[in-house]
RODOBA-584176 format. One record per residue (C-alpha): x, y negated, z negated; residue number from 1. Coordinates in steps of 0.25 Angstrom, whole numbers, plus 5000, padded with zeros to 4 digits. Layout:
! residues N
{{X; Y; Z}; NUM};
...
! end
This chain:
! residues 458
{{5038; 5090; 5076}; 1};
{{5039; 5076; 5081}; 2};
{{5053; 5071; 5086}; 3};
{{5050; 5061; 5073}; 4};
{{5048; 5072; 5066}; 5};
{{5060; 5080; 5070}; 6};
{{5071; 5069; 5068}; 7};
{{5064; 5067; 5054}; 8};
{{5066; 5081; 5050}; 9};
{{5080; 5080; 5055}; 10};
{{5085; 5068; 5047}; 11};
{{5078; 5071; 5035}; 12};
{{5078; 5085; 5031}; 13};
{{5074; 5085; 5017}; 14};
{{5072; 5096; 5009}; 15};
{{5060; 5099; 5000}; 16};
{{5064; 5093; 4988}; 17};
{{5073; 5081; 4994}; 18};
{{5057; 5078; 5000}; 19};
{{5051; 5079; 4986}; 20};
{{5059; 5069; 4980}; 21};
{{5058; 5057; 4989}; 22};
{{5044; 5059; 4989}; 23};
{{5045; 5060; 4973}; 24};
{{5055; 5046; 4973}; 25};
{{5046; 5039; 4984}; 26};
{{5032; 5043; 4976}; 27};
{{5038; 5040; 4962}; 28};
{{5044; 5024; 4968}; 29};
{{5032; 5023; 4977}; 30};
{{5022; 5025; 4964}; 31};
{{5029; 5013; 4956}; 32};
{{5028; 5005; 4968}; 33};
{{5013; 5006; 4971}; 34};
{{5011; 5006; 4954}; 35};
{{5020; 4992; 4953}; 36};
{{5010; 4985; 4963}; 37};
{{4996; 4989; 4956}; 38};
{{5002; 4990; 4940}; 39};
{{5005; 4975; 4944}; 40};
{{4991; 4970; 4949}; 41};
{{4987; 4977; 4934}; 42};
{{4995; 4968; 4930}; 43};
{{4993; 4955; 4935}; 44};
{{4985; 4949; 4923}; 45};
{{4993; 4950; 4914}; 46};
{{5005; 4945; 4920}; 47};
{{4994; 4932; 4923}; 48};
{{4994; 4932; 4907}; 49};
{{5007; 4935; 4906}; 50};
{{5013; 4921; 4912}; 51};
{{5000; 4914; 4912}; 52};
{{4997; 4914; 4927}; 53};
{{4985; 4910; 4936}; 54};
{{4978; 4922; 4944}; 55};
{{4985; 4916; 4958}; 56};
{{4998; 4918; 4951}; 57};
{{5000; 4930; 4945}; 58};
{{4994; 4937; 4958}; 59};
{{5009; 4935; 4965}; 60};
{{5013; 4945; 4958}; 61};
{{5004; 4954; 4966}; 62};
{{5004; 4946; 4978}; 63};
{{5019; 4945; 4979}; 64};
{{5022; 4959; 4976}; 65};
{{5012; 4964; 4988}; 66};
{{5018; 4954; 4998}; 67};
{{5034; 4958; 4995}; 68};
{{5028; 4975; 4995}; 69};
{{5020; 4973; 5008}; 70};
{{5032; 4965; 5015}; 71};
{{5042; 4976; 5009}; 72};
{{5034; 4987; 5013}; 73};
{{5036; 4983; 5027}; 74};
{{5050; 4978; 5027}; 75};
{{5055; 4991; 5020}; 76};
{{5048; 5000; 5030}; 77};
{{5054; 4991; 5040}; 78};
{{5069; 4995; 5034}; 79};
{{5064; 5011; 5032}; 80};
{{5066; 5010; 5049}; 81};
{{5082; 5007; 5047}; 82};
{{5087; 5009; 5033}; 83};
{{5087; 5022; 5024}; 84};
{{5073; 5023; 5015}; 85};
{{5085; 5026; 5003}; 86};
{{5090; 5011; 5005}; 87};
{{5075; 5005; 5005}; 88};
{{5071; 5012; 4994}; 89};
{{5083; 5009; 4984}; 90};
{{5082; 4996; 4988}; 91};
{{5067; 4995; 4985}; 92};
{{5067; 5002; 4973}; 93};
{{5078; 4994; 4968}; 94};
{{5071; 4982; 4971}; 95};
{{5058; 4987; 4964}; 96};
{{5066; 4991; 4951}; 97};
{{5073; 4977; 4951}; 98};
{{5059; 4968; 4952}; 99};
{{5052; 4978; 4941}; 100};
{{5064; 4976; 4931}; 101};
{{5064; 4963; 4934}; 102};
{{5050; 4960; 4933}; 103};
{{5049; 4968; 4919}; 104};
{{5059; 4955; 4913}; 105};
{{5052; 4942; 4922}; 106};
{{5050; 4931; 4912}; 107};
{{5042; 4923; 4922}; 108};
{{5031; 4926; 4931}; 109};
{{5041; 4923; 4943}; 110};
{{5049; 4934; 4940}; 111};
{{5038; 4943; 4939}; 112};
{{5034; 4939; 4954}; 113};
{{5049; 4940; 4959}; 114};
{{5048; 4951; 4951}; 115};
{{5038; 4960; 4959}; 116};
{{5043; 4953; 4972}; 117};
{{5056; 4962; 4971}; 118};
{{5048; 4975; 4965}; 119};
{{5038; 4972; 4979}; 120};
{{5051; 4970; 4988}; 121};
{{5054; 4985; 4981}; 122};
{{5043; 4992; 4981}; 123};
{{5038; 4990; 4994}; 124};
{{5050; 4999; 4999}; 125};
{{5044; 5010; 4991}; 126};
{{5030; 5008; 4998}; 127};
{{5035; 5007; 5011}; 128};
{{5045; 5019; 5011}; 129};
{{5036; 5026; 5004}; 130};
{{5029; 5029; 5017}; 131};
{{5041; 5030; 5027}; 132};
{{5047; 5042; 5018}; 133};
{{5038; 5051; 5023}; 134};
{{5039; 5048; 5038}; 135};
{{5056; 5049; 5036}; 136};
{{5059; 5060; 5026}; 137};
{{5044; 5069; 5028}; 138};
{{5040; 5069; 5042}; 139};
{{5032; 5080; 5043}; 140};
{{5025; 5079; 5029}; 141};
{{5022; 5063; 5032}; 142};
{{5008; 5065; 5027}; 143};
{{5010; 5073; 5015}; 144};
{{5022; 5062; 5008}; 145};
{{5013; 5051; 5013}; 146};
{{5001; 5058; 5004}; 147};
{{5010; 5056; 4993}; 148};
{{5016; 5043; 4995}; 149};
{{5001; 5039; 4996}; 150};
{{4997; 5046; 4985}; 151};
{{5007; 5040; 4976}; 152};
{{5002; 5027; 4980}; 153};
{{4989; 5031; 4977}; 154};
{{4993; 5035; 4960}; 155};
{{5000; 5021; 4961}; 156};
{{4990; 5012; 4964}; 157};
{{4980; 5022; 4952}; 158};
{{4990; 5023; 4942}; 159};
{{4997; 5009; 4942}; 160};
{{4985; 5000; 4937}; 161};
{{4984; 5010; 4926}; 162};
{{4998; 5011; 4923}; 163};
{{4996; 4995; 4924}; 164};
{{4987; 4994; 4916}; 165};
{{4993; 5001; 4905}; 166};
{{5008; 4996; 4904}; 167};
{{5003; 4981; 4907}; 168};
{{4993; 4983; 4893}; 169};
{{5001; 4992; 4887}; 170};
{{5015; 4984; 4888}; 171};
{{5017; 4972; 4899}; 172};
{{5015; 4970; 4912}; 173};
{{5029; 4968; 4914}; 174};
{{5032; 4983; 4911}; 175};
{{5025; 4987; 4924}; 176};
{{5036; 4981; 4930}; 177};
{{5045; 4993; 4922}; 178};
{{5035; 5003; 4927}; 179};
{{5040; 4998; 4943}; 180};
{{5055; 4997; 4938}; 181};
{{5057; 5014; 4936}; 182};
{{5058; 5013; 4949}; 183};
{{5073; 5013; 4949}; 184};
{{5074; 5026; 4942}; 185};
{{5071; 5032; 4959}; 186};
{{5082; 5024; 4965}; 187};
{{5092; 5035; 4961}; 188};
{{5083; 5045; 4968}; 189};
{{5080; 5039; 4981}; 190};
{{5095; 5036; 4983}; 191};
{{5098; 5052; 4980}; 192};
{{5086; 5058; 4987}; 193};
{{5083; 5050; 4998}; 194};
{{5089; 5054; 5011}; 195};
{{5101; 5048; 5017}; 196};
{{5097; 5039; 5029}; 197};
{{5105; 5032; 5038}; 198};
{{5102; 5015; 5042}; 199};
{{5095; 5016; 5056}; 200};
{{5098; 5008; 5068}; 201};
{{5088; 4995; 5067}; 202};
{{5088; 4981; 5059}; 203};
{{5078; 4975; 5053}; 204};
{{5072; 4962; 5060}; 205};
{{5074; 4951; 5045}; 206};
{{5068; 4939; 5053}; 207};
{{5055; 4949; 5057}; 208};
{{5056; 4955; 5043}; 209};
{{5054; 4941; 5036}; 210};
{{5043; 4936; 5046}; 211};
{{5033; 4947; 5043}; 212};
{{5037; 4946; 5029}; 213};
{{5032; 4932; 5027}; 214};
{{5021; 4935; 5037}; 215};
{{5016; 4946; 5028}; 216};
{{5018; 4938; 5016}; 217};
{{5009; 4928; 5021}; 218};
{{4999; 4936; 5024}; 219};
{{4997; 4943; 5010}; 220};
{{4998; 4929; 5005}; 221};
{{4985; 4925; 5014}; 222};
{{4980; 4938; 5009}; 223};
{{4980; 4937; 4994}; 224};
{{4981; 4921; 4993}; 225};
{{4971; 4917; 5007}; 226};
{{4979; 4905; 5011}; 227};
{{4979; 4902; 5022}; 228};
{{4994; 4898; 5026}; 229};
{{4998; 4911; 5021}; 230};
{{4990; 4916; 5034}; 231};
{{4996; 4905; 5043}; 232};
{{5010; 4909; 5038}; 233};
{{5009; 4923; 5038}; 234};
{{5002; 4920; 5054}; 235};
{{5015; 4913; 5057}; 236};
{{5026; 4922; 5050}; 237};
{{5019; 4934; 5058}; 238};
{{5021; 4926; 5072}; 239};
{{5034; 4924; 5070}; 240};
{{5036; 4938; 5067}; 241};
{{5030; 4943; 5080}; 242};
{{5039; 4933; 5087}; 243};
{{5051; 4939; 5080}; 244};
{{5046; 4955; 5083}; 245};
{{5044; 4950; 5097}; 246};
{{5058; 4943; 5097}; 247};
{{5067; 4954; 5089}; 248};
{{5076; 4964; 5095}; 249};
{{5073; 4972; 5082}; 250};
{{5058; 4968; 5076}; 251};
{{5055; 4969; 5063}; 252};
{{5041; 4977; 5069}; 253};
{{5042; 4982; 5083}; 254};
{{5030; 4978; 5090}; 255};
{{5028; 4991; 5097}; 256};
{{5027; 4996; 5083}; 257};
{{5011; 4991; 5083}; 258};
{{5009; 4997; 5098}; 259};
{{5009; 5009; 5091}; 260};
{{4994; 5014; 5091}; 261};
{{4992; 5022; 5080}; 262};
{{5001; 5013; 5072}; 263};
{{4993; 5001; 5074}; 264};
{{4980; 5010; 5072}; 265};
{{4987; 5015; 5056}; 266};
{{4990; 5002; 5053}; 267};
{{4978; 4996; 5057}; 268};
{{4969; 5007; 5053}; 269};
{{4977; 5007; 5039}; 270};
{{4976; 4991; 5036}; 271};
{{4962; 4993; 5035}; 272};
{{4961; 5007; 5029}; 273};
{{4972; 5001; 5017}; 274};
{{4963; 4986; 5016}; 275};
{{4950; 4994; 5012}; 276};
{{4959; 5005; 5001}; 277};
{{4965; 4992; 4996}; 278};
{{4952; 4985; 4995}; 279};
{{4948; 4995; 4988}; 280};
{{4960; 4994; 4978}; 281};
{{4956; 4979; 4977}; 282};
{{4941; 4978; 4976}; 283};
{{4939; 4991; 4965}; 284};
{{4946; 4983; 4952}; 285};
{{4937; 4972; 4956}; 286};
{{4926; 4981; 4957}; 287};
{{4927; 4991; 4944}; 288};
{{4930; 4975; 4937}; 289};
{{4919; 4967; 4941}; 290};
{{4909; 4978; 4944}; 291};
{{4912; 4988; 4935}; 292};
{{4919; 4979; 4924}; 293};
{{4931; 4988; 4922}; 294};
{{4945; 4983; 4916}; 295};
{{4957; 4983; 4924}; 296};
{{4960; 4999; 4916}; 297};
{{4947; 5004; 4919}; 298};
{{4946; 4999; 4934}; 299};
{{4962; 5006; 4935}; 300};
{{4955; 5020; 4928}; 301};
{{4945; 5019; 4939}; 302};
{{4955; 5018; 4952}; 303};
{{4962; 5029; 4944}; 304};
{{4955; 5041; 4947}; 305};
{{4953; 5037; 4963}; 306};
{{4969; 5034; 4964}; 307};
{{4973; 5048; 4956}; 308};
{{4964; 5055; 4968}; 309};
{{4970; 5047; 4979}; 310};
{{4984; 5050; 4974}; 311};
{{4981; 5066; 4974}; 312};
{{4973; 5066; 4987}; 313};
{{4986; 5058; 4993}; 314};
{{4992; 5071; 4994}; 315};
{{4981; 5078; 5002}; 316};
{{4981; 5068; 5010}; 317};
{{4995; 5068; 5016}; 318};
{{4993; 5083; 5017}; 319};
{{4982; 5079; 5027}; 320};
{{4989; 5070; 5034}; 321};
{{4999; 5080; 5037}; 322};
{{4988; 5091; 5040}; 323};
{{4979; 5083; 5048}; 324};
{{4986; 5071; 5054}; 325};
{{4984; 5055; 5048}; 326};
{{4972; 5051; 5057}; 327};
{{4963; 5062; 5049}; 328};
{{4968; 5057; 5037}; 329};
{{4964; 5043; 5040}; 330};
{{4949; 5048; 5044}; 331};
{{4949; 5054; 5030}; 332};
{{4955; 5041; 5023}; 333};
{{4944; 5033; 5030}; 334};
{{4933; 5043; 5026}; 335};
{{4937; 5043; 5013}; 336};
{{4937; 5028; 5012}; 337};
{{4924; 5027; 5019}; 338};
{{4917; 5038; 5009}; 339};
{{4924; 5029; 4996}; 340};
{{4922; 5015; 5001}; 341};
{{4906; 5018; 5003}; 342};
{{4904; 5025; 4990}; 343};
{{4912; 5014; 4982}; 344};
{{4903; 5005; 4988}; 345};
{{4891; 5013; 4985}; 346};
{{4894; 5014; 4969}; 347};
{{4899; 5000; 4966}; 348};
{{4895; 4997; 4953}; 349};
{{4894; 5012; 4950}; 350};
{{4902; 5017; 4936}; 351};
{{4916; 5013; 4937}; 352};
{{4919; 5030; 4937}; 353};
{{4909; 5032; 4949}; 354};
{{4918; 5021; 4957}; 355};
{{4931; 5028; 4951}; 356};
{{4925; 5042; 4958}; 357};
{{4923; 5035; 4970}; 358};
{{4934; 5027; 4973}; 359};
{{4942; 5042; 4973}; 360};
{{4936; 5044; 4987}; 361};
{{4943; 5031; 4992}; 362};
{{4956; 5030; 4985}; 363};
{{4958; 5045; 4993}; 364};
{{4959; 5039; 5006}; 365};
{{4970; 5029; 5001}; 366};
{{4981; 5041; 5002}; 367};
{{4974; 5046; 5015}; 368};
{{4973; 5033; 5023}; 369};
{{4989; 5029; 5018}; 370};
{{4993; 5043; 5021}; 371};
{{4988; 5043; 5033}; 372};
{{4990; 5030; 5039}; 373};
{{5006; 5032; 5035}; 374};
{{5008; 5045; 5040}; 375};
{{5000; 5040; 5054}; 376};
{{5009; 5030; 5055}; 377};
{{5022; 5038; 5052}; 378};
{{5019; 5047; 5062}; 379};
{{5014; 5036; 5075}; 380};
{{5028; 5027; 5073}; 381};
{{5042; 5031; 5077}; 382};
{{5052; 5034; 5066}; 383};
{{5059; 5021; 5067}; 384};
{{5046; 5013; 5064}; 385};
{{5041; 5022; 5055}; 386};
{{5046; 5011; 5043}; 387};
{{5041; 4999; 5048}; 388};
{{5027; 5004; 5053}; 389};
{{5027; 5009; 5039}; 390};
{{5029; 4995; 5033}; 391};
{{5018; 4990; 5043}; 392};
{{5011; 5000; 5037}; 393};
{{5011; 4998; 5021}; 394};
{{5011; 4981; 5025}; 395};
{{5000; 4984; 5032}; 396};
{{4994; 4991; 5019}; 397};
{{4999; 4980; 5011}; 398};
{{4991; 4968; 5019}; 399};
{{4979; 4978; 5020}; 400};
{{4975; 4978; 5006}; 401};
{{4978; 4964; 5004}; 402};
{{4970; 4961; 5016}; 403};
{{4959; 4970; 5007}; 404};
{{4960; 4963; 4996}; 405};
{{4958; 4949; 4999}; 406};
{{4945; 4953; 5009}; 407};
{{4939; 4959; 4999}; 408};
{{4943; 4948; 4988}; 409};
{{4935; 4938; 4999}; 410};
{{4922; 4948; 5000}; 411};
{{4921; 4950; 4983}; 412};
{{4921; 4934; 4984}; 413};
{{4907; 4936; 4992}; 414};
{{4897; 4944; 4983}; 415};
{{4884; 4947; 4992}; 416};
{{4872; 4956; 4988}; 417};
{{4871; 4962; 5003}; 418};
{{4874; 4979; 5000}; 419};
{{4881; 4984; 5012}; 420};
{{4880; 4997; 5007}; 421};
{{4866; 5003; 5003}; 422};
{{4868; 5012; 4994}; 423};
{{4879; 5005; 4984}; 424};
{{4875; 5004; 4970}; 425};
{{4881; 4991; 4968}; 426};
{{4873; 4977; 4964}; 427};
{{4876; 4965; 4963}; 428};
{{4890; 4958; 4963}; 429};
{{4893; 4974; 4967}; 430};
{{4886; 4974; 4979}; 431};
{{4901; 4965; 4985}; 432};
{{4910; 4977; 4983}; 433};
{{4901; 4987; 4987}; 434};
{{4901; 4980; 4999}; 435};
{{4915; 4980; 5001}; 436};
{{4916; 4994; 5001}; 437};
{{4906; 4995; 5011}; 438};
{{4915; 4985; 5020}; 439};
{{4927; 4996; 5017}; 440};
{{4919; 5007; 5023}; 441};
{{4915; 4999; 5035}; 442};
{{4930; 4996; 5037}; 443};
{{4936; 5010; 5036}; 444};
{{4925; 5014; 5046}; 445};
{{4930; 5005; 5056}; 446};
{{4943; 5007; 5052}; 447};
{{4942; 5022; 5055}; 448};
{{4936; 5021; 5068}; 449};
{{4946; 5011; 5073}; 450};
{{4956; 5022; 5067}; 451};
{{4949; 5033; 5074}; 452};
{{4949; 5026; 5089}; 453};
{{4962; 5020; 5087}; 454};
{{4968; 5034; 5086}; 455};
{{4958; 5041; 5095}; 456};
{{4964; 5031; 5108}; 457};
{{4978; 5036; 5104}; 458};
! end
């Protein structure tokens, strides 16, 4: 056993059942927090309707959500370092409960975005602690709880646009918002089941934290918005921060935190693996509507199935991790990707259940990639940098997928009749996604490769 791996066991020795219900809290808050973001993109219609909004609009209350969660992510992984996990989590939680109830009584759209920016400033604690939990309370089974974690986040993102759905037709919109508000009913717990920790030595960097904040910001402004004095800002904002890290007793990031190989080959190596799974999430509404003609129920029936399965395999997969070691479980992730991308691009404008079968094989490597990846991670950094390292690391996610999104937006702008992969099915005004499917494969070959010679030289 590792020296990490030794003090570990010593400051948390938790019995059987003491394990099985932190993962139960952490898996029943972290489902709530992954079904508050994709039950609310459901929902973006009909709040437009609701107060009369313009498309540019309405958007912000998806764009401001993921701004404050992808900021949050990183500065509560940042805190995870010095504070005890109890702390964070009954502070985010409370914070998530209060913007939910708040936002379930807004009487004007400006409360309903103030509304989700205090639920976003919450929840991003679940996602980011979600992931340090298993490196601080189960070292030796890292894989197998991070399985879980992933899986969980796998029947989120399935089940929450059904549940969606259904209560925003069924009742309101604004009862979503009591959907994210149970959430309090687990303060209780965490306070009485998670272990006692002490505030370690260390302070957090405010000036550093508030220059990468805005920097960040910026940038997913640039991102979803393209103006172009988001990027200048967000250019300007991240110099100063590198000045302030280089002028900090205390950095809010270590520098030498990057010089760390295999970390800079994960993170890398998972911005790219994490933009093409969240292109994928982007581009196959769009696809199953304007190919297929579906309505927004029967494109959610179709993810269904290939989430369910993701969600199972989760499981297996942080069984393998532990078995086998997180660089096989990449391979296995990229495999799967490659096999699913090329038949995807090879059935467009199939039978929407043919895609449905298909997409299984690809929505399986979400859990292995995140799986793998976060445990890698776990185990290349020190203990005191385990939190932050995993804050760069679901930031990282975060501007990956908006990174995805907006490419791919540009590229459906360009329709072209040239068909990069032979033998696709797909005609027509088809022939564009197919041939984004076919860019995805090329990536995650390349991906891989740099993958495989980055940790072959270590």
């Amino acid at each position: 056993m590792s020296a990490i791996a030794e003090q570990v066991t010593e400051e948390y020795s938790l019995s059987k059942s003491e394990k099985k219900k932190i993962i139960f809290l952490m898996c029943s808050v972290l489902l709530f927090s992954v079904m508050n973001g994709t039950m609310f993109m459901i929902a973006v219609p009909d709040i437009a309707k609701s107060f009369s909004l313009l498309p540019s609009q309405v958007s912000w209350v998806v764009t401001g959500y993921i701004i404050l969660y992808a900021i949050g992510a990183l500065m509560y992984g940042k805190l995870a370092d010095i504070y005890p996990l109890k702390l964070l989590l009954t502070i985010g939680l409370s914070l998530f409960a209060a913007g939910s109830v708040f936002g379930f009584f807004a009487p004007t759209f400006l409360m309903v975005v103030i509304a989700r920016l205090i639920q976003a400033m919450g929840a991003s604690s679940i996602l980011a602690l979600a992931f340090i939990v298993p490196s601080r309370y189960f070292w030796d089974e890292r894989g197998r709880v991070l399985g879980i974690v992933s899986s969980t986040m796998a029947f989120a993102s399935g089940v929450g646009p059904v549940i969606g759905g259904f209560v925003a037709g069924a009742l309101n919109w604004q009862f979503l918002f009591l959907i994210s508000a149970l959430v309090m009913i687990t303060i209780p717990f965490f306070r009485i089941w998670m272990p006692e920790e002490e505030k370690k030595e260390g302070k957090v960097d405010i000036l550093g934290a508030v220059l990468i904040a805005v920097a960040v910001a910026d940038l997913i402004l640039f991102i979803t918005m393209f103006d172009w004095w988001y990027m200048v800002i967000s250019i300007v904002f991240f110099g100063l921060f590198a000045w302030r890290v280089s002028k900090s007793d205390i950095p809010f990031i270590r520098p030498d935190l990057f010089k760390n190989a295999p970390y800079r080959t994960t993170i890398i190596a998972g911005f790219f693996a994490i933009m093409t799974m969240m292109g994928l999430m982007f581009i196959m509404p769009l696809l199953l509507s304007e190919v297929n003609e579906l309505s927004t129920l029967l494109i959610g029936l179709t993810l269904f199935p290939g989430a369910m399965v993701a969600a199972f395999m989760g499981r297996w997969a942080g069984l393998l991790t532990d078995r086998r070691g997180s660089e096989q479980v990449v391979f296995i992730a990229f495999a799967l990707m490659i096999t699913g991308f090329l038949l995807i691009s090879t059935f467009t404008g199939g039978p929407a259940w043919l895609i449905s079968i298909v997409l299984i094989i690809t929505f399986i490597a979400f859990p292995f990639i995140q799986t793998s990846t976060a445990n890698l991670i776990s185990s290349v950094l020190p203990r005191n940098e385990i939190g932050v390292g995993m804050g760069i690391y679901n930031l990282v996610n975060f501007m990956s997928g908006a990174f995805g999104g907006a490419i791919i937006g540009k590229i459906l702008d360009y329709n072209n009749d040239l068909k990069l992969n032979p033998f696709s099915i797909a005609q027509g005004n088809e022939v564009v996604y197919s041939n984004v499917f076919v860019g995805f494969v090329v990536l995650t070959i390349l991906n891989g490769c740099f993958f495989y010679m980055s940790f072959r030289r270590k």
